[in-house]
DSSP file (Angstrom, degrees, kcal/mol; ACC not computed):
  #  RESIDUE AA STRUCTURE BP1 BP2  ACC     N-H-->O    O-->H-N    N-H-->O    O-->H-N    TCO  KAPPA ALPHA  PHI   PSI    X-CA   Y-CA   Z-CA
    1    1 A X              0   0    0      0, 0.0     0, 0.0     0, 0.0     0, 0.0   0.000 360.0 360.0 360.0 126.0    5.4  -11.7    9.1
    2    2 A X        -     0   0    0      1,-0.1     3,-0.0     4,-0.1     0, 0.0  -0.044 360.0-102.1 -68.7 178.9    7.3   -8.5   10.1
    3    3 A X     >  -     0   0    0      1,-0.1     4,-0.8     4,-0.0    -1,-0.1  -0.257  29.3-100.6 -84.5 176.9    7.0   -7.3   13.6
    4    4 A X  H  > S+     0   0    0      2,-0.2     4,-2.1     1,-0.2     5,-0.2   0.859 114.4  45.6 -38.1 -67.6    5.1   -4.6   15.0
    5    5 A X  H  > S+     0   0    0      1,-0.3     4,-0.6     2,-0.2     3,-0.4   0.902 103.3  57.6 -58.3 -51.0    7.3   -2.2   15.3
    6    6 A X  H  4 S+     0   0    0      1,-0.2     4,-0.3     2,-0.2    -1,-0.3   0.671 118.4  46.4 -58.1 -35.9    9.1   -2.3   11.8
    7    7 A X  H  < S+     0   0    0     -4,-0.8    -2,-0.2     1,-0.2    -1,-0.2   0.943 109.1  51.6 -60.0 -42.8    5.0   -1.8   10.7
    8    8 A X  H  < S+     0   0    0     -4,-2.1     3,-0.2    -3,-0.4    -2,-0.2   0.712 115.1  37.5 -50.7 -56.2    4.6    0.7   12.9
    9    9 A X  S  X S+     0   0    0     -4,-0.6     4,-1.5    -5,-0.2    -1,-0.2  -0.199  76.9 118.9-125.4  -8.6    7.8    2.9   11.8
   10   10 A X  H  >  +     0   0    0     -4,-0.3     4,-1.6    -3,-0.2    -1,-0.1   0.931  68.9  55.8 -45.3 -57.4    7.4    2.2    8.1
   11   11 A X  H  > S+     0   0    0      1,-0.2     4,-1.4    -3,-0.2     5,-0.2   0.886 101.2  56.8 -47.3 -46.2    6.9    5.9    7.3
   12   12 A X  H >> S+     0   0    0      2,-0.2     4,-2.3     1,-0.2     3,-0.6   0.924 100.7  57.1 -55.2 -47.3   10.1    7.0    8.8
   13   13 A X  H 3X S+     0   0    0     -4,-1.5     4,-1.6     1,-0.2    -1,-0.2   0.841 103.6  57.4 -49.9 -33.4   12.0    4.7    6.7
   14   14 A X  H 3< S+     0   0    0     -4,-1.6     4,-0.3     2,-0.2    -2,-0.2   0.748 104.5  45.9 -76.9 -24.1   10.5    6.5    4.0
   15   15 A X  H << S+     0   0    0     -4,-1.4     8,-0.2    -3,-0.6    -2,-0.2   0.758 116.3  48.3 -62.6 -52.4   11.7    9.9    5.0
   16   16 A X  H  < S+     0   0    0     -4,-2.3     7,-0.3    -5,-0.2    -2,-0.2   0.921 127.0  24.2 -49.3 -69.1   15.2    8.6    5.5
   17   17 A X  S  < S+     0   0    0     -4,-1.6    -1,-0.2    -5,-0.2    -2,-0.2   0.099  70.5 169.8 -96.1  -8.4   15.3    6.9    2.6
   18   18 A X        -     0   0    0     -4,-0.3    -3,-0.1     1,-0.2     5,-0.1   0.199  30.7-147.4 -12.0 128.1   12.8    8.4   -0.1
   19   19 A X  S    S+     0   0    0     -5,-0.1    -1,-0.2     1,-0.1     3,-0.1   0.375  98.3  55.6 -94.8  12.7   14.0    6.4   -3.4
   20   20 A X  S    S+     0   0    0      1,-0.2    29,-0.6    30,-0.1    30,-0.4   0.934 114.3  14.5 -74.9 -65.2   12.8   10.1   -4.9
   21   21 A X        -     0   0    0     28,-0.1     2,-0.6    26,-0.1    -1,-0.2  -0.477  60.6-141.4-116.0 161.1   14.8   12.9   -3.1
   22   22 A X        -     0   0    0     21,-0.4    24,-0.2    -2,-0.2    25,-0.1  -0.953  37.4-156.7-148.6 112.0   17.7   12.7   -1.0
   23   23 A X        -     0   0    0     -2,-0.6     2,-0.2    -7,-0.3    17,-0.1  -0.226  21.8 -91.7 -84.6 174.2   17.2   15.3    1.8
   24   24 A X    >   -     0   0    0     -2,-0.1     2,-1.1    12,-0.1     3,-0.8  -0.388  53.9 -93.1 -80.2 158.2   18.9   17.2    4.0
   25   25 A X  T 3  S-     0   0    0      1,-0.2    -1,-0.1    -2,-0.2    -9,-0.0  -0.678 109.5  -6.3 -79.2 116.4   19.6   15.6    7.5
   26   26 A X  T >  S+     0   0    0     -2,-1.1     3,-2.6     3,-0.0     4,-0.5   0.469  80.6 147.2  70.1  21.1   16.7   16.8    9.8
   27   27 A X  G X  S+     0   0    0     -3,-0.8     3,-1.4     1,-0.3     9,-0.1   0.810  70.3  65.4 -49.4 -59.0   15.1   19.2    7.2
   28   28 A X  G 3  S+     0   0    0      1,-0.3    -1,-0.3    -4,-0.2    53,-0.1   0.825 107.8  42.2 -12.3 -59.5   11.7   18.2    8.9
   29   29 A X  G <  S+     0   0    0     -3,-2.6    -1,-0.3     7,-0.0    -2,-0.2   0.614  75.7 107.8-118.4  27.3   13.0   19.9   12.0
   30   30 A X    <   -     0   0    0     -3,-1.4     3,-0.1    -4,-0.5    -4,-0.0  -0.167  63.4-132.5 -56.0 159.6   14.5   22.9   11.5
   31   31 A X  S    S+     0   0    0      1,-0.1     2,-0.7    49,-0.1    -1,-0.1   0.887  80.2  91.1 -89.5 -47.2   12.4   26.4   12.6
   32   32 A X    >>  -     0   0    0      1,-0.1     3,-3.1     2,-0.0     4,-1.0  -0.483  53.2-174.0 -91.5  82.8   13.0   28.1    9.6
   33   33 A X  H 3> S+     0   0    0     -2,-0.7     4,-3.6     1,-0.3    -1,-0.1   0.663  88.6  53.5 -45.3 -43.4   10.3   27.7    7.0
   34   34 A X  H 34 S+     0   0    0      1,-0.2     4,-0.4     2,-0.1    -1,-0.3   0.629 106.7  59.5 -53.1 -23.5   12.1   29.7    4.2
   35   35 A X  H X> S+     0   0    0     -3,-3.1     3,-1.4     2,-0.2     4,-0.6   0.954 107.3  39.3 -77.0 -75.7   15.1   27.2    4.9
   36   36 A X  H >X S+     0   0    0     -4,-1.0     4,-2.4     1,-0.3     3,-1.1   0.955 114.3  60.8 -66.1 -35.7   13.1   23.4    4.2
   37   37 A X  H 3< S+     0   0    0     -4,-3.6    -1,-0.3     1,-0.2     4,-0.2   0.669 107.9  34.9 -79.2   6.9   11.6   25.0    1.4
   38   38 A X  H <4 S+     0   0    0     -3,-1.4    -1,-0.2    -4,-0.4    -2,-0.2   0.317 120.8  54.2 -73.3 -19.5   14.6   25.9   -0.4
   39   39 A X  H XX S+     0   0    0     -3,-1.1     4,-1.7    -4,-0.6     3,-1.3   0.952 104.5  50.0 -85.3 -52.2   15.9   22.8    0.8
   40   40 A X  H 3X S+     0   0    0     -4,-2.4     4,-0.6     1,-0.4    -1,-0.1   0.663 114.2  47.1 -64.2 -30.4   13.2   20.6   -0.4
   41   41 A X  H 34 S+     0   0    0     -5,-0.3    -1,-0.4     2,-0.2    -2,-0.2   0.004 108.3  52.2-106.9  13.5   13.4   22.1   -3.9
   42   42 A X  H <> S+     0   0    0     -3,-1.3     4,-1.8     2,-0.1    -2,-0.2   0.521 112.6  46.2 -99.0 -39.8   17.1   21.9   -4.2
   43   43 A X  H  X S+     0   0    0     -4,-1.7     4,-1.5     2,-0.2   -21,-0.4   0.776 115.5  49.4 -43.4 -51.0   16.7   18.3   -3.3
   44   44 A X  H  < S+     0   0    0     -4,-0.6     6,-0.2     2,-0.2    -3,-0.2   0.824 112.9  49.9 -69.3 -42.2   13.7   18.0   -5.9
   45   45 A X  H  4 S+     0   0    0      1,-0.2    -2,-0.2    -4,-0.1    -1,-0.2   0.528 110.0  41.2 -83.9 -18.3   15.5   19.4   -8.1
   46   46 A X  H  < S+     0   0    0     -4,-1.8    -2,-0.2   -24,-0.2    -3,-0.2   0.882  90.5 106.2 -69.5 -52.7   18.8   17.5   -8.0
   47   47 A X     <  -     0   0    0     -4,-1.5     3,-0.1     1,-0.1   -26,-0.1   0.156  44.6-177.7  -9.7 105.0   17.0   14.3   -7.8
   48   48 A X  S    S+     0   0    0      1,-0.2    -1,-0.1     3,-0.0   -27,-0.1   0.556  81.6  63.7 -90.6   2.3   16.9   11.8  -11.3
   49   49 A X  S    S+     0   0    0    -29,-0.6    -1,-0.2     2,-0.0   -28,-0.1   0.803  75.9 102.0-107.6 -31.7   14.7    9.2   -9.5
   50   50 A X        -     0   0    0    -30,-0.4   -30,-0.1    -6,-0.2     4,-0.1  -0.083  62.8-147.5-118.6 172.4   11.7   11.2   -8.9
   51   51 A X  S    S+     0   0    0     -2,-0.1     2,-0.2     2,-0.1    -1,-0.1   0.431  72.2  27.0 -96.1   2.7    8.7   10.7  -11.3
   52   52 A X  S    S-     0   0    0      1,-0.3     2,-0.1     2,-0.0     0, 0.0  -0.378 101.0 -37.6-111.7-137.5    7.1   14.2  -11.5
   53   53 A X     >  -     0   0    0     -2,-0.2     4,-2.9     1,-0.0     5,-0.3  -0.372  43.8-121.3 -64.8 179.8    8.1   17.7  -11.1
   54   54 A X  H  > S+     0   0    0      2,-0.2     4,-3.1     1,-0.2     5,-0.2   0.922 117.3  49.8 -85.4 -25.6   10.3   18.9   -9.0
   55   55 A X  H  > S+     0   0    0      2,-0.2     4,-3.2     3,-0.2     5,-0.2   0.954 112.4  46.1  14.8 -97.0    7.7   21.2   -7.6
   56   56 A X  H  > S+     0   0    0      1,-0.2     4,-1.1     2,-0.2     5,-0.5   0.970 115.6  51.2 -52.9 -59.1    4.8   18.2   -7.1
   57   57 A X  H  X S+     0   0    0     -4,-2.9     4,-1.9     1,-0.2    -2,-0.2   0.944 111.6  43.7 -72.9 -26.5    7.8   16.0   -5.5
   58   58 A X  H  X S+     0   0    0     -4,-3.1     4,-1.8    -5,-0.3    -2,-0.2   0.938 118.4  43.9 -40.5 -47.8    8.9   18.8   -2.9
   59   59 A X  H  X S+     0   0    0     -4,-3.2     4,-1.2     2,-0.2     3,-0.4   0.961 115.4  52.1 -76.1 -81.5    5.3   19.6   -2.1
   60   60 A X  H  X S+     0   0    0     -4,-1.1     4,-4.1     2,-0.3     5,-0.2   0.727 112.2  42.3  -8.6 -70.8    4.5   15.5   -1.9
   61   61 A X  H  X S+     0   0    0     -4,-1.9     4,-2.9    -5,-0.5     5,-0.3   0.990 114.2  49.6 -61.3 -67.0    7.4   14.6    0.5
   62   62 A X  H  X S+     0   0    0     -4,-1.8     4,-2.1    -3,-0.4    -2,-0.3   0.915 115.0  47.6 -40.0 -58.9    6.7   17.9    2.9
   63   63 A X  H  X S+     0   0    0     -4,-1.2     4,-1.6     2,-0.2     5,-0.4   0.942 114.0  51.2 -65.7 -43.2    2.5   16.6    2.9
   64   64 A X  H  X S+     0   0    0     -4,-4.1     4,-2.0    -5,-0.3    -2,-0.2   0.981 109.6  49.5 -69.0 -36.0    4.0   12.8    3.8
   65   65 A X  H  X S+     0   0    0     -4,-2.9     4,-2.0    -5,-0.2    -2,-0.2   0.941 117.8  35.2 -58.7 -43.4    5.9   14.1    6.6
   66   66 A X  H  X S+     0   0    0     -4,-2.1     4,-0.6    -5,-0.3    -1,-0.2   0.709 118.3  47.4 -82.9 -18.1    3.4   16.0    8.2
   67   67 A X  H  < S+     0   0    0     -4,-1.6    -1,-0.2    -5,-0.2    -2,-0.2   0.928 116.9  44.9 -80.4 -53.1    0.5   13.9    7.6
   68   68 A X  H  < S+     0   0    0     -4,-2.0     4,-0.2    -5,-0.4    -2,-0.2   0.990 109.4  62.6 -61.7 -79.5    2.6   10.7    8.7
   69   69 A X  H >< S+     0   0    0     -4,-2.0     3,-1.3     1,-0.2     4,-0.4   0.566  80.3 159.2 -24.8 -41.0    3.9   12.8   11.9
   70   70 A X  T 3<  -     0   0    0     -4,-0.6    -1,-0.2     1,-0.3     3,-0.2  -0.239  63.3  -6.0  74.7-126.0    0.7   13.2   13.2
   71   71 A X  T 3  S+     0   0    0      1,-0.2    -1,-0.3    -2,-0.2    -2,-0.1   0.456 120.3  83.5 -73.5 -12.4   -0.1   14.0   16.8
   72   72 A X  S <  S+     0   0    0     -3,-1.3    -2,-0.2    -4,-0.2    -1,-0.2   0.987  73.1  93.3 -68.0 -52.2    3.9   13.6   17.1
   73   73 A X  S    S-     0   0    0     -4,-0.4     3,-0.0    -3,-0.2    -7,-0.0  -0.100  81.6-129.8 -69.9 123.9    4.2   17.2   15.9
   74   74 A X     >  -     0   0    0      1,-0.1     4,-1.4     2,-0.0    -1,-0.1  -0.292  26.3-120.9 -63.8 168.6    4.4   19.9   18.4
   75   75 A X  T  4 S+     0   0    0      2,-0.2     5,-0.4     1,-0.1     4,-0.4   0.904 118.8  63.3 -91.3 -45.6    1.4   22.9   17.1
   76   76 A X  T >> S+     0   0    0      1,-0.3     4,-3.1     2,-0.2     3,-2.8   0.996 112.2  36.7 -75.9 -55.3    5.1   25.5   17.0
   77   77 A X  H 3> S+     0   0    0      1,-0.3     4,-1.7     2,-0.2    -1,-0.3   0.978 113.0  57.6 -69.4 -29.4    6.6   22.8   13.8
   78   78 A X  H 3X S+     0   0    0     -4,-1.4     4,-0.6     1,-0.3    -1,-0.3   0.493 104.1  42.9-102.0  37.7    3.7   22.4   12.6
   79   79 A X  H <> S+     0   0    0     -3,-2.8     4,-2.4    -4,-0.4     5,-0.4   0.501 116.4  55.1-112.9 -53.9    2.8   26.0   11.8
   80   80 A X  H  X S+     0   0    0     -4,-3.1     4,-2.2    -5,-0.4     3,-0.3   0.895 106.0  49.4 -57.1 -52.6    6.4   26.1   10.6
   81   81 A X  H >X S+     0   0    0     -4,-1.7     3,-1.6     1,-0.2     4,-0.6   0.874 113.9  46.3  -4.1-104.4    5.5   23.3    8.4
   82   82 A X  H >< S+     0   0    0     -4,-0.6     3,-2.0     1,-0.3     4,-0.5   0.551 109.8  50.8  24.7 -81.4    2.4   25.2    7.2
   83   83 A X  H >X S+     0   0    0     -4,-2.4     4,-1.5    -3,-0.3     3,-0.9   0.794 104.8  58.0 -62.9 -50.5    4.3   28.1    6.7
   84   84 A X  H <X S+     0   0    0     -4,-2.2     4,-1.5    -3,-1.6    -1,-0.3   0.668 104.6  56.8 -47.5 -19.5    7.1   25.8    4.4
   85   85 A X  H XX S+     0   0    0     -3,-2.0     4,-1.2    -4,-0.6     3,-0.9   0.976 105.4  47.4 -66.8 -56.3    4.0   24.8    2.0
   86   86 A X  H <> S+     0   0    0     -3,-0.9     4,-1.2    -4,-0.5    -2,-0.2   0.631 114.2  46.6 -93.5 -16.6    3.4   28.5    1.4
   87   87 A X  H 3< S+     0   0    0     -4,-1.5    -1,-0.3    -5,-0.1    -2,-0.2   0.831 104.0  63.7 -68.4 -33.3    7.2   29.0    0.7
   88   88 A X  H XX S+     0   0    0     -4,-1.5     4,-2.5    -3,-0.9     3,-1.0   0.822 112.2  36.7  -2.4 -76.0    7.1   25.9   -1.5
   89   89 A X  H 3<>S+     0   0    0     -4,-1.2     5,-7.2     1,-0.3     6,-1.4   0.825 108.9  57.4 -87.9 -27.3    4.8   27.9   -3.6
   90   90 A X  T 3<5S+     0   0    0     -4,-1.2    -1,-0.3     4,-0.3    -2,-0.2   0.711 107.9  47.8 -79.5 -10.5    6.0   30.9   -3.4
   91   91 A X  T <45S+     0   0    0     -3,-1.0    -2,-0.2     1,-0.1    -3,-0.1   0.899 114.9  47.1 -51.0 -59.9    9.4   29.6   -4.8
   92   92 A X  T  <5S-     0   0    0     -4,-2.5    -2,-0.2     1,-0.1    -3,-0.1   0.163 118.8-111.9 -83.8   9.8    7.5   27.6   -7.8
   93   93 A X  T   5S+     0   0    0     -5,-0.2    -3,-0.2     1,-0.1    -4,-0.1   0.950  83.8 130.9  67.2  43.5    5.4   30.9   -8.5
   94   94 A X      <       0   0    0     -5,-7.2    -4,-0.3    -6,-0.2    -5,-0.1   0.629 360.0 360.0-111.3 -16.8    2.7   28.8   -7.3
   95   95 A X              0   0    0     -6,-1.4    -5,-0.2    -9,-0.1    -6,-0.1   0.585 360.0 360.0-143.0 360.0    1.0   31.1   -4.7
């Protein structure tokens, strides 16, 4: 049975390691909202592994980090977060 911690910590591995996207290094904590969503969608969009659009996996990976981050997230990222969803859509002509 694996430990605690490796249960615990699962998510992260999944950020790191996405078998969808290959991110940038820290994209997650950068200030600049306009920044990860360009980022996320260059990423999505390079990316042969992932299994919808590139659109739906950008958006997807940005909602698992923040959702998995939780209470971890200072209230200043996660308005930048936020903010990257509505940049996200305004990229993909979505909002």
């Amino acid at each position: 049975m694996p430990s605690h911690k490796s249960q615990k910590y699962w998510s992260g591995e999944v950020a790191k390691h996405s078998n969808a996207l290959d991110l940038d290094e820290d994209v997650f904590t950068w200030s600049d909202p306009r920044r990860i969503a360009r980022s996320l969608r260059s990423s999505a969009e390079r990316s042969e592994r992932r299994k919808g659009t590139s659109y739906q996996s950008a958006m997807s990976m940005l909602n698992f980090y923040i959702n998995r981050a939780g209470r971890n997230l200072s209230g200043t990222q996660k308005k930048v977060l936020a903010r990257a969803k509505d940049e996200l859509r305004t990229l993909y002509g979505r909002g």
